[in-house]
C-alpha positions in Angstrom: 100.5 145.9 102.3 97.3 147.0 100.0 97.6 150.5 102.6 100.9 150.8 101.0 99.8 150.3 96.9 99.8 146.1 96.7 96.4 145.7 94.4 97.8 142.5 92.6 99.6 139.1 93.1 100.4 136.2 91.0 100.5 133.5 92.7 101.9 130.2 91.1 99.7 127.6 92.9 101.0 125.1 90.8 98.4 122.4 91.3 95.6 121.5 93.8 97.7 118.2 94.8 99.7 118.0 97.8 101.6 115.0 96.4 102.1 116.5 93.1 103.5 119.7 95.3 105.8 117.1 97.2 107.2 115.5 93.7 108.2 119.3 92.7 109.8 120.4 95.8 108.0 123.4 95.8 107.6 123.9 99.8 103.7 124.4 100.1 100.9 123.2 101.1 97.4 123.3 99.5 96.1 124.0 103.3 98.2 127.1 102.9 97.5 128.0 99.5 93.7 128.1 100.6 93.9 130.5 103.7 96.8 132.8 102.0 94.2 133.5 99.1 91.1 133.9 101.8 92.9 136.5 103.4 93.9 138.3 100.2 90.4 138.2 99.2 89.8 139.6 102.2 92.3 142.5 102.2 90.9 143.3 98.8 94.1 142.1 97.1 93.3 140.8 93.6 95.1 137.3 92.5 96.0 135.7 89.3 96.7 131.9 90.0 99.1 130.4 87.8 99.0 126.5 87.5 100.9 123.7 85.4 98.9 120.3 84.4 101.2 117.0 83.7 104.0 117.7 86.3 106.0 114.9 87.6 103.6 112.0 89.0 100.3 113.7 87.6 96.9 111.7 87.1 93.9 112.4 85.6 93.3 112.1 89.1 95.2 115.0 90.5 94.5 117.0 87.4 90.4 116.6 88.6 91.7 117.6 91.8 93.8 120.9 91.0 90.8 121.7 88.7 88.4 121.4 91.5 91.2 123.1 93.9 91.3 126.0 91.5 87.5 126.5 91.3 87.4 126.3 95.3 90.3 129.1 95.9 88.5 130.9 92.8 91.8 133.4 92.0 90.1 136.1 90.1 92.3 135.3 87.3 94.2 132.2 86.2 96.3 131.3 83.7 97.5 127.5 83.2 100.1 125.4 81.2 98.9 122.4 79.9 102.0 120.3 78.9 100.3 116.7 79.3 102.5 114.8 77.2 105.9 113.8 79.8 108.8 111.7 79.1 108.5 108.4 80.6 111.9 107.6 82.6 114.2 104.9 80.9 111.8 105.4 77.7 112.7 107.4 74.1 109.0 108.2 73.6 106.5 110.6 75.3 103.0 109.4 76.8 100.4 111.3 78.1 99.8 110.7 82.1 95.8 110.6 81.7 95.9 108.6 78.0 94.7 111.0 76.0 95.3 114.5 74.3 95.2 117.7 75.8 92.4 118.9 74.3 89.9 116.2 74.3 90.5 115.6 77.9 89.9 119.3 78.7 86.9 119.8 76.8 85.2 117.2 78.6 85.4 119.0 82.1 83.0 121.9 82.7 85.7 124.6 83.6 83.7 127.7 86.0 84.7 129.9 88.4 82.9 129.1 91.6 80.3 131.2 93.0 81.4 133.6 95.4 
């Protein structure tokens, strides 16, 4: 494919969390993920990694885990959605899955690419 012009892919990983990937239906493995983008980096194909914090069933725990998931694949872009406040079935109001905001919960993590 890169013989023919492919120099770019984005790639919506989602999240780092095979559960999390189960709860959205979305047909993958993180197993997969990581050998798909090993042998792009390896064909020279450059990827931009989309992913989504606070999908159905997300933790803290699963958000550490997609974070570290991202700096192990280490896309050479990414671009994330950080919706963290969900609506609680059977409940009016909204909570966030890891109790607190966004932002402070963000700024706490040390966010690198890992070394190649």
């Amino acid at each position: 494919m890169r013989d023919n012009g492919l120099r770019l892919l984005l790639v919506g990983y989602e999240t780092g969390s095979d559960q999390i990937l189960r709860n959205i239906k979305k047909g993958m493995r993180t197993d997969f993920a990581r050998r798909f983008t090993r042998d792009c980096r390896e064909l020279g194909i450059t990827i931009h990694g989309t992913f989504i914090l606070g999908l159905p069933g997300e933790t803290r725990e699963t958000i550490e885990q997609t974070i570290r998931f991202a700096k192990e694949i280490n896309p050479h872009t990414i671009q994330s959605r950080w919706p963290l406040r969900i609506r609680v079935p059977s409940c009016t109001g909204m909570r966030s899955p890891t109790g607190g905001s966004a932002a402070r919960i963000l700024r706490s993590w040390s966010i690198r690419p890992a070394r190649s």
